[in-house]
C-alpha positions in Angstrom: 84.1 -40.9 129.2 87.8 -40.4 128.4 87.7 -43.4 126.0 84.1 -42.0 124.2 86.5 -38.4 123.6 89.3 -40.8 122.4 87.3 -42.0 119.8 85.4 -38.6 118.9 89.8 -36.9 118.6 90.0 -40.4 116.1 87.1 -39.7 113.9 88.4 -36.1 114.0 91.4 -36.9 113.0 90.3 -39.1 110.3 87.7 -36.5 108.7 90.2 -34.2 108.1 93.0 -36.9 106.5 90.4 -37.7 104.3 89.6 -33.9 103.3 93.0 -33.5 103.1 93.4 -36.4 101.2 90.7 -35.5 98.2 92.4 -31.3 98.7 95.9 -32.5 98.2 97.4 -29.4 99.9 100.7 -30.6 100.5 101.0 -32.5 97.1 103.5 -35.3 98.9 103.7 -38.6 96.6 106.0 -42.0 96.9 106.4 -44.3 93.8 105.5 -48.0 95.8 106.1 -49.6 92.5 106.0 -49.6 89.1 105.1 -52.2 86.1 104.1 -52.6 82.5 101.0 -51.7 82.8 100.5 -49.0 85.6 102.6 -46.9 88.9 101.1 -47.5 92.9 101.9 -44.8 94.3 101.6 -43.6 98.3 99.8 -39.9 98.4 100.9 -39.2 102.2 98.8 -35.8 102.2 96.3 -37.3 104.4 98.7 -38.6 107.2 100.4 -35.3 107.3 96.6 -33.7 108.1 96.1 -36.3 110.8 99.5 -35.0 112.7 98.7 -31.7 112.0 95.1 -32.1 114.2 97.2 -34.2 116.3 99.2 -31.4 117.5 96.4 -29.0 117.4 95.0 -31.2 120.4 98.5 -31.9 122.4 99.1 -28.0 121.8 95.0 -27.2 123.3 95.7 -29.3 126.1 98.9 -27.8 127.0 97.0 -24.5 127.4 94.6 -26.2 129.6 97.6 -27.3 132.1 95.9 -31.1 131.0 99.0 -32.4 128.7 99.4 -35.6 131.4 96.2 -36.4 131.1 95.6 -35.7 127.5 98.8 -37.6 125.9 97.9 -40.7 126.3 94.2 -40.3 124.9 95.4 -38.5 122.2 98.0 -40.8 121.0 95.3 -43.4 121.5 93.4 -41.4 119.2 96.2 -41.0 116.7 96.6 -44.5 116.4 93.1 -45.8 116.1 92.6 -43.0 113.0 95.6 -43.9 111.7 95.2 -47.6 112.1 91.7 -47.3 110.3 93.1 -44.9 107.8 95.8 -47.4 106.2 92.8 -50.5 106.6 90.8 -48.0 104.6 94.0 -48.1 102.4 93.7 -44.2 102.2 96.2 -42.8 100.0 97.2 -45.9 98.1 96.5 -45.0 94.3 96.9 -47.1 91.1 97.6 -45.6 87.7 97.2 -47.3 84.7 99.5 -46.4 81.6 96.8 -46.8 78.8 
C-alpha cells in the first residue's frame, strides 16, 4: 500500500514538472552548449516544481505527526519522478540558429 502511494506522490510530482515545465513560471535556463549551428540548453523550471510538491508533502505529513513514516516514501517518490523526468529528457531544449 505504502509503495502504490509512493508511486501515485511520483506521478504527482511529475504532472506538475511537466505543467510547470510548458508554464515556465520561474524562467530558470543553463547554456549546456553551444555550436555553429544551434544552443542546448537545460530549462530547470520543471525540477524546481517537483521540489516544490515535494515539500508540500514532507510539510503535510509533518502536520499529521507522520514525517518518520512519510520521509522515506516520499523521497522514494522524489526520485522515481525525477529519475523518469530526466529519461523523459524533460527540459533539455535545442535551438537552431537559422
Amino acid at each position: 500500500m505504502k509503495l502504490l502511494i509512493a508511486v501515485l506522490q511520483a506521478l504527482l510530482m511529475l504532472i506538475v514538472g511537466v505543467a510547470a515545465m510548458f508554464k515556465r513560471p520561474f524562467g530558470i535556463t543553463h547554456v549546456l552548449w553551444r555550436t555553429d549551428t544551434g544552443v542546448r540548453t537545460f530549462e530547470a523550471d520543471w525540477v524546481i516544481g517537483v521540489a516544490i510538491v515535494y515539500l508540500l508533502l514532507l510539510g503535510i505529513a509533518l502536520l499529521r505527526k507522520r514525517i518518520k513514516v512519510a520521509l522515506p516514501w516520499t523521497t522514494l517518490a522524489l526520485g522515481l519522478s525525477l529519475l523518469a523526468g530526466f529519461a523523459l529528457k524533460l527540459g533539455f531544449k535545442t535551438t537552431p540558429f537559422f
